[in-house]
C-alpha positions in Angstrom: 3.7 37.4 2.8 2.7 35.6 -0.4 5.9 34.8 -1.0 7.1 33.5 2.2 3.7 30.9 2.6 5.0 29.8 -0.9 7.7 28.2 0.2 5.6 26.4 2.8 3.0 25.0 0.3 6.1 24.1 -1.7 7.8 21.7 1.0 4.4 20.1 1.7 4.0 19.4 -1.6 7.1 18.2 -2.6 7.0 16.2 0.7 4.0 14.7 0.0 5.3 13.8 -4.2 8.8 12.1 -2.4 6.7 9.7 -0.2 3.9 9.1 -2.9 5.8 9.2 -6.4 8.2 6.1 -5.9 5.2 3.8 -5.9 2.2 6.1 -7.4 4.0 5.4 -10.7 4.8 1.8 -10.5 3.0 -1.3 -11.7 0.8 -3.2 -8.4 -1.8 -1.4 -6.7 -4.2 -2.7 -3.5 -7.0 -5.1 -4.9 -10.2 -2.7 -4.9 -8.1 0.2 -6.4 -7.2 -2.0 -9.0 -10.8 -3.1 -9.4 -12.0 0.0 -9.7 -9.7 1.3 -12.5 -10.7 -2.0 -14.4 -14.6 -1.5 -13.9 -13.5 2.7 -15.4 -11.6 1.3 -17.9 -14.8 -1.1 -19.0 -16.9 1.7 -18.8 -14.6 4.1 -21.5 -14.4 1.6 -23.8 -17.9 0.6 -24.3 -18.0 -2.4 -21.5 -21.3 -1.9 -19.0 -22.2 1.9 -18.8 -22.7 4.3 -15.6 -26.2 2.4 -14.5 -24.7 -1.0 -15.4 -20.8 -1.1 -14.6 -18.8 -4.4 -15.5 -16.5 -5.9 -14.4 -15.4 -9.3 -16.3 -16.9 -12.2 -18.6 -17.1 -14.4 -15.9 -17.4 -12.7 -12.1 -19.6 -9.2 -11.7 -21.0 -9.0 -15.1 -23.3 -6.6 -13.3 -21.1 -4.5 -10.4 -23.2 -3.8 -7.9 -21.1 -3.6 -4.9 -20.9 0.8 -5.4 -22.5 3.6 -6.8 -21.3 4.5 -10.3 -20.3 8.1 -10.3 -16.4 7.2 -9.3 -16.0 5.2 -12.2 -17.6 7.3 -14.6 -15.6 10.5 -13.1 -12.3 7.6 -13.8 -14.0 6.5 -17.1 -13.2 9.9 -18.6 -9.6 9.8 -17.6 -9.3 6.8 -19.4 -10.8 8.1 -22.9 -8.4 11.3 -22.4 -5.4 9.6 -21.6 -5.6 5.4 -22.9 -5.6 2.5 -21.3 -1.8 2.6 -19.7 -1.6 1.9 -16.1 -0.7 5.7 -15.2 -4.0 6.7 -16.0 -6.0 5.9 -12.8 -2.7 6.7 -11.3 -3.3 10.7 -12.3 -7.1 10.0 -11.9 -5.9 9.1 -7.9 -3.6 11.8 -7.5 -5.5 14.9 -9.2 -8.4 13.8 -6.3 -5.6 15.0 -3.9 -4.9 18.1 -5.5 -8.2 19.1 -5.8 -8.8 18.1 -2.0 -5.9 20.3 -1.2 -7.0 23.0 -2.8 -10.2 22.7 -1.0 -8.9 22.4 2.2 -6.9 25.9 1.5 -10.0 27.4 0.4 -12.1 26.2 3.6 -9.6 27.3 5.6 -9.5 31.0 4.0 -13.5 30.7 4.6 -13.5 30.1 8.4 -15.1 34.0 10.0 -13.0 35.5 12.4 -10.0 33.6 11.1 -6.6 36.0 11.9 -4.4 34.0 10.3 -6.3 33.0 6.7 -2.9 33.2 4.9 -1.7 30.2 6.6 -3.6 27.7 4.7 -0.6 25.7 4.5 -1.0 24.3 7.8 -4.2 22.3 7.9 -2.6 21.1 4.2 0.4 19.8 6.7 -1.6 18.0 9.1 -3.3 16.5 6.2 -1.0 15.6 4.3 1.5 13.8 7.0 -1.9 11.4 7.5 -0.2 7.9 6.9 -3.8 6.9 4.8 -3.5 10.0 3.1 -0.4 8.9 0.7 -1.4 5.3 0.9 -4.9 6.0 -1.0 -3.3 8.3 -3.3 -1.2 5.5 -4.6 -4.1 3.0 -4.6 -7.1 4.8 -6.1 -9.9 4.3 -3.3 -13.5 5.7 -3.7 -13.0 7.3 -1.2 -10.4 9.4 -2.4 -13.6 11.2 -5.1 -15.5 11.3 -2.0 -13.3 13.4 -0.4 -13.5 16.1 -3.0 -17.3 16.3 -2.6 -17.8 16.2 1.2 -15.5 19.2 1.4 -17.1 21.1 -1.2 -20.0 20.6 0.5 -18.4 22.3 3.7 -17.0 24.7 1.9 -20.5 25.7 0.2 -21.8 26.2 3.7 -19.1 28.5 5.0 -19.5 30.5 1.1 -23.7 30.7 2.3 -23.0 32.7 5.3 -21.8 35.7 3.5 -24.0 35.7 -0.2 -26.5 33.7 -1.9 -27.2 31.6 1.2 -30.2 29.4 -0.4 -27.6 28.4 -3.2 -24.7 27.7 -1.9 -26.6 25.3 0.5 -28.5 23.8 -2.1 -25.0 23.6 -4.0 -23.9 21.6 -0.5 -26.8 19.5 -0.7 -26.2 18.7 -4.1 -22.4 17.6 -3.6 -23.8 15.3 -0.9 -25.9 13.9 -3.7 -22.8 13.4 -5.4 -20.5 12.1 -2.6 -23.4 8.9 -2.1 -23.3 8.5 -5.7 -19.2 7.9 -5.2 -19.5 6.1 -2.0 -22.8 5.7 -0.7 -24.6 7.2 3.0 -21.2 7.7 4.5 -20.9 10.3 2.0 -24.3 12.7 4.1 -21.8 13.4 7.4 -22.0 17.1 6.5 -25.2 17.0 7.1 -24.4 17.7 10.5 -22.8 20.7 9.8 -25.9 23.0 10.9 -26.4 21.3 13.9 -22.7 21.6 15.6 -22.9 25.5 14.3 -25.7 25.8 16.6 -24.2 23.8 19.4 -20.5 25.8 19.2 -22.1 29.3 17.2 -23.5 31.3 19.8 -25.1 33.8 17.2 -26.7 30.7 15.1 -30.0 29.6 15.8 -31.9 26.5 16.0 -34.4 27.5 13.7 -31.7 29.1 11.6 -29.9 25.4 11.6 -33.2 23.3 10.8 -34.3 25.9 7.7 -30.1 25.0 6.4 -30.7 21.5 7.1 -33.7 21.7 5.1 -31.9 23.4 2.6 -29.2 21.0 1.9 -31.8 18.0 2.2 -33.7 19.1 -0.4 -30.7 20.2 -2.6 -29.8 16.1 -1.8 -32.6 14.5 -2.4 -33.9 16.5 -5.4 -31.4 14.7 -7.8 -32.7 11.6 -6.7 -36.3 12.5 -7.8 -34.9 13.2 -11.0 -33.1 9.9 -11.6 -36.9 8.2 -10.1 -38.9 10.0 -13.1 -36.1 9.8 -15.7 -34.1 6.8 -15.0 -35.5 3.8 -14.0 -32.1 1.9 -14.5 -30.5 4.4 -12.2 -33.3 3.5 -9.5 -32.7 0.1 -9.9 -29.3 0.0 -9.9 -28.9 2.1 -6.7 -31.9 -0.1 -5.1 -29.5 -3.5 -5.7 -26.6 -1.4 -4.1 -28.3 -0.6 -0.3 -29.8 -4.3 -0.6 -26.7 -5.8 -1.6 -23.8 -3.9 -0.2 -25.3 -1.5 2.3 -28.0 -3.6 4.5 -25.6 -6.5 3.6 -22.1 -5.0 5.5 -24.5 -4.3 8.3 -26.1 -7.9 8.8 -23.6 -10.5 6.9 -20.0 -9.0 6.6 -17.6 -8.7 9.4 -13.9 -7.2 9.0 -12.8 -6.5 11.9 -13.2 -7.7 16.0 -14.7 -4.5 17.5 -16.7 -1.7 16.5 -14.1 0.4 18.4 -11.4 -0.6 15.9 -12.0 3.0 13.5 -11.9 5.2 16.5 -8.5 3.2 17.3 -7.4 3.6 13.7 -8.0 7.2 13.1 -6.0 7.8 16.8 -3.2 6.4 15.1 -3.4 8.2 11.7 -3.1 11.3 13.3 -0.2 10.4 15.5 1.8 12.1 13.5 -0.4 15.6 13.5 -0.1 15.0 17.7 4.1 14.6 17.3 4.1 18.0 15.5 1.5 19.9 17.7 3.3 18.8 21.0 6.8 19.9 19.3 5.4 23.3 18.4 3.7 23.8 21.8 7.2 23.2 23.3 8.5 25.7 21.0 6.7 28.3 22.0 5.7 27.6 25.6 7.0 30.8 26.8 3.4 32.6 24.8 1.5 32.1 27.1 -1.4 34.8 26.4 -2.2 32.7 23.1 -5.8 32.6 22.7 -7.8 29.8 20.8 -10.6 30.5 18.5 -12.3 27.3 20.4 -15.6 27.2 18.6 -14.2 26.8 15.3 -11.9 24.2 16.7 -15.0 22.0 18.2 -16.7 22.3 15.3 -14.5 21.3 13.0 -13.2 18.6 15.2 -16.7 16.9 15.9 -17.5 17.5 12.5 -14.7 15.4 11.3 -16.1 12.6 14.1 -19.4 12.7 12.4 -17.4 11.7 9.8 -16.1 8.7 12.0 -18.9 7.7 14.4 -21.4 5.9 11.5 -19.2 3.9 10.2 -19.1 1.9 13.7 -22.7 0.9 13.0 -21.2 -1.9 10.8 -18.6 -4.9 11.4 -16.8 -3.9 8.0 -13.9 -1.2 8.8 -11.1 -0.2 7.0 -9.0 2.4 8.1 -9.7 4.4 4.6 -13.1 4.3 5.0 -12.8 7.0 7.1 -10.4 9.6 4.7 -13.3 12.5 4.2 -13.1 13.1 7.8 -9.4 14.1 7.8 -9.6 16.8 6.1 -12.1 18.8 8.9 -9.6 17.5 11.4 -6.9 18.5 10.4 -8.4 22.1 9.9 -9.2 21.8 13.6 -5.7 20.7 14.8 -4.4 23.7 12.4 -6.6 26.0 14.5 -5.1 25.0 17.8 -1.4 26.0 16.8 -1.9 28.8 14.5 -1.1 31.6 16.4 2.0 29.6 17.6 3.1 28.6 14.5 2.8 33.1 13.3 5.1 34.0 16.2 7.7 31.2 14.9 7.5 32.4 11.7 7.9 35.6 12.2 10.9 35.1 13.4 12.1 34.0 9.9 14.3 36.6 8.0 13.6 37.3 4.1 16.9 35.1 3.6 15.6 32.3 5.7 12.9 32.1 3.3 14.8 32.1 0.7 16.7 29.2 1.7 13.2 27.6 2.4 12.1 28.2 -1.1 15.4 26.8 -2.5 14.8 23.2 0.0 11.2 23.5 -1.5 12.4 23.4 -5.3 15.0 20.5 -4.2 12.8 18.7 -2.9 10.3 18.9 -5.7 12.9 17.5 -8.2 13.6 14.9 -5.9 10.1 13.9 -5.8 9.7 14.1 -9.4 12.9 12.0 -10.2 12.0 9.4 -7.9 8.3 9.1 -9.5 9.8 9.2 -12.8 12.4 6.6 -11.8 10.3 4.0 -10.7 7.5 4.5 -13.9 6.4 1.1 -15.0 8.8 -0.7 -11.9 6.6 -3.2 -10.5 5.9 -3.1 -6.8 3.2 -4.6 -5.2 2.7 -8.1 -6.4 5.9 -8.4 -8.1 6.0 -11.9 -8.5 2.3 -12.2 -10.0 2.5 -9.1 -12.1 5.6 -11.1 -13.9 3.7 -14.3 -14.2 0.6 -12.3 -15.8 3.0 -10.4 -18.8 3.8 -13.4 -19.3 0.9 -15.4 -19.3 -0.7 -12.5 -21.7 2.1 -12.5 -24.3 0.2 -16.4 -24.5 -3.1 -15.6 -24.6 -5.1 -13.8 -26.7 -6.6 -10.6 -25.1 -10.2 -9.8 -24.2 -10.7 -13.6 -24.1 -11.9 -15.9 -21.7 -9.1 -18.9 -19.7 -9.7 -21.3 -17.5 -8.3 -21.3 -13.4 -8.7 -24.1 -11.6 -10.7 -23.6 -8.2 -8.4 -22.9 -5.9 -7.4 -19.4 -7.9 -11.1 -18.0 -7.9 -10.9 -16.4 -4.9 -7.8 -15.1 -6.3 -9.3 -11.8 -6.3 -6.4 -9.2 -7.2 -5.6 -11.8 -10.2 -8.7 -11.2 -11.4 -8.2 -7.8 -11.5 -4.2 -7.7 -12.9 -5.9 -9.9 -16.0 -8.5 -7.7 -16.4 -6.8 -4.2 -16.0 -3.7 -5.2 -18.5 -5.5 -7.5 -21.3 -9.4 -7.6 -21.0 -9.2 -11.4 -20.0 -11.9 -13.1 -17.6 -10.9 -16.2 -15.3 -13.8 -18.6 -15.6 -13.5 -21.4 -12.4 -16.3 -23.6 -13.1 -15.0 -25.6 -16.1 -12.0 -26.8 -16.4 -12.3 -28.4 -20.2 -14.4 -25.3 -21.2 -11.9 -22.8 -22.8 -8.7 -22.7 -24.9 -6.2 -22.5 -21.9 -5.9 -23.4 -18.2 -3.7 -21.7 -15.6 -2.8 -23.2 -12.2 -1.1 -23.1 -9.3 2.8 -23.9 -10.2 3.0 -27.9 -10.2 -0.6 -28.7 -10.0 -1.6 -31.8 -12.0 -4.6 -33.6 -12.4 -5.2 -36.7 -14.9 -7.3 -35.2 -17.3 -4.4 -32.6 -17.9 -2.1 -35.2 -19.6 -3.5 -34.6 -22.5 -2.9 -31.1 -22.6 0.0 -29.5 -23.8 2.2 -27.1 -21.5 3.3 -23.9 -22.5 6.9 -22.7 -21.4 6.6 -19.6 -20.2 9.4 -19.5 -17.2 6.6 -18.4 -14.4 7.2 -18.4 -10.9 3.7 -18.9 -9.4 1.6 -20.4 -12.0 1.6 -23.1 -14.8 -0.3 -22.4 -18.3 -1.8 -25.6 -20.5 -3.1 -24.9 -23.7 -6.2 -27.5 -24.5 -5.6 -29.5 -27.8 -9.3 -30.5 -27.9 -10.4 -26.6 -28.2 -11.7 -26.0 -31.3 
């Protein structure tokens, strides 16, 4: 049986390597990915530190928009491995990895579960999750989230058979962990106790208020600790809920309805819906299947507690939301897994054998289309090529000068910064050694300064003669 769910792991994953590796290992990544490898890359080489991450010279000196722990988790990545851009690259995809391995191990956790060997399948619903590739390739917070949320769930599920008050405070204390990453979204879990007494029949209420407790004080504990011992820790998480938390709910607005994330994650699992109204088709002649339905509920509303906060706030984004696919897709796992036995029972030892073989083919394909496109630039091309140039120009870990109109530039920022250590300062033209502008942009003053050749496409680089 081993053998056979092999060759189902080994699809999925090679699956999952031939939509991800063709642009996981090329050069352009989305603009608060990037930013975040730059802020970890700062933070390994002596730049800011985990209380006081930095960002550039001349914008977020002191990065305050996030907790720290993400970076610092990245950080280490980048002392092991350099400063290449592959590194938050495998930073990005080991979070998957882990969270796959997680989900497997959830799975194998749930009580009463006949089918605990199939822990394949909620890694399939998961894993065919448009988000789910995208924020492997693009390195969001969210992604280190992910990891401890589930641990947390699994820590629960490990509690109900040994060691209960430490595998919840364990929970509590990867919540702790998951706000240090991303903040309050990060305490969804919490909910856990509740919806076992709501869809448990044998689990009390008192039973789910002394886990609560538990896990609360396994939480907030760690924050006690930072209170007495780190006052720069206090103060730089105090600056984060003023600035970024109270200020997405009362200043910042991304999106047109509050609806919009329950619309988004519908769509993500479009795909989970195609494959679970295919299999039901498949198999609609079992008709005595029988649903473990309490495990289902909770898992699914568990993964909505996941959801429902983040409509509290104007500012969406459709990956804000990634911890709570893992839960569902346990839950949509549940509602076809005795289908999906009876299909795959019918699968000789050769059929396997042939899947194995697809699985290994697959996994080469993957791998040569990763390694293919290494160091191919992507996203951004035509910026990416204006920046190699502009840095073969410009000394690195230096300061230029951007006219206006480029500040809010942001993902430029962030291509300087990842690849050279250079800041973009708007605010003085006449201030630094170079200027870079938009391509044919002219003004007076800039007569006197000389242009340097560089065969750009989007931008035009002057080098100031009066500079000493």
């Amino acid at each position: 049986m081993k053998n056979r769910n092999f060759s189902f792991y080994l699809i999925i994953i090679s699956v999952f390597i031939i939509i991800v590796g063709p642009e996981l290992f090329s050069n352009g990544m989305f603009m608060d990915g990037l930013w975040y490898a730059v802020i970890s890359k700062n933070m390994a080489n002596g730049f800011g530190s985990f209380w006081d991450p930095h960002f550039s010279e001349t914008i977020y000196f002191h990065f305050r928009e996030h907790p720290p722990l993400a970076f610092g988790l990245q950080s280490i990545f980048f002392k092991i491995f350099g400063d290449g851009f592959l590194t938050e690259r495998i930073y990005s995809l080991s979070t998957f990895f882990i969270t796959g391995w997680i989900i497997v191990l959830i799975w194998r956790r749930i009580p009463g579960c006949k089918f605990k060997s199939f822990g394949w399948l909620p890694l399939l619903f998961w894993s065919i999750t448009p988000v789910i590739f995208w924020s492997a390739k693009n390195n969001m917070l969210e992604n280190t989230m992910m990891i401890f949320t589930s641990l947390s769930v699994l820590f629960i599920l490990k509690s109900f058979s040994s060691n209960k008050i430490s595998f919840l405070l364990l929970a509590g204390l990867m919540l702790f962990l998951g706000f240090l990453t991303k903040g309050f979204v990060a305490f969804f879990p919490l909910s856990m106790p509740f919806w076992l007494f709501i869809f448990k029949h044998n689990y009390k209420i008192k039973q789910a208020f002394v886990d609560t407790s538990i896990m609360l004080f396994g939480t907030f504990f760690p924050f006690l600790i930072i209170f007495l011992f780190s006052p720069e820790g206090i103060t730089m998480l105090l600056q984060y809920i003023n600035k970024q938390v109270i200020g997405s709910i009362t200043n910042i607005q991304t999106v047109n309805n509050r609806f919009f994330i329950i619309f988004r994650f519908i769509q993500e699992l479009s795909p989970s819906f195609i494959i679970i109204a295919i299999i039901i088709v498949s198999t609609r002649k079992y008709r005595n299947i029988k649903l473990n339905n309490r495990w289902i509920y909770l898992f699914a509303f568990l993964g909505l507690s996941g959801i429902m906060p983040i409509m509290i706030s104007m500012k969406q984004s459709g990956f804000y939301i990634l911890p709570a696919y893992p839960f569902l897709s346990i839950a949509l796992a549940m509602t076809v897994a005795e289908r999906i036995s009876s299909l795959t029972g019918r699968i000789t030892d050769r059929g396997f054998k042939v899947l194995r073989l697809i699985g290994f083919v697959l996994f080469i394909t993957g791998m040569g289309l990763a390694v293919l496109n290494t160091g191919k630039i992507g996203r951004d091309k035509e910026k990416i090529s204006d920046i190699y140039k502009i840095i073969n120009s410009v000394e690195k870990d230096s300061v230029i000068s951007i006219e206006p109109q480029l500040y809010s530039d942001w993902s430029l920022h962030g291509y300087f910064q990842r690849y050279a250590g250079i800041s973009l300062d708007y605010t003085n033209y006449k201030q630094h050694r170079y200027l870079l502008v938009n391509k044919g942009h002219f003004e007076n003053f800039m007569a006197k300064y000389k242009k340097i050749p560089i065969g750009s496409n989007l931008y035009d680089l002057y080098k100031n003669p009066e500079y000493k």
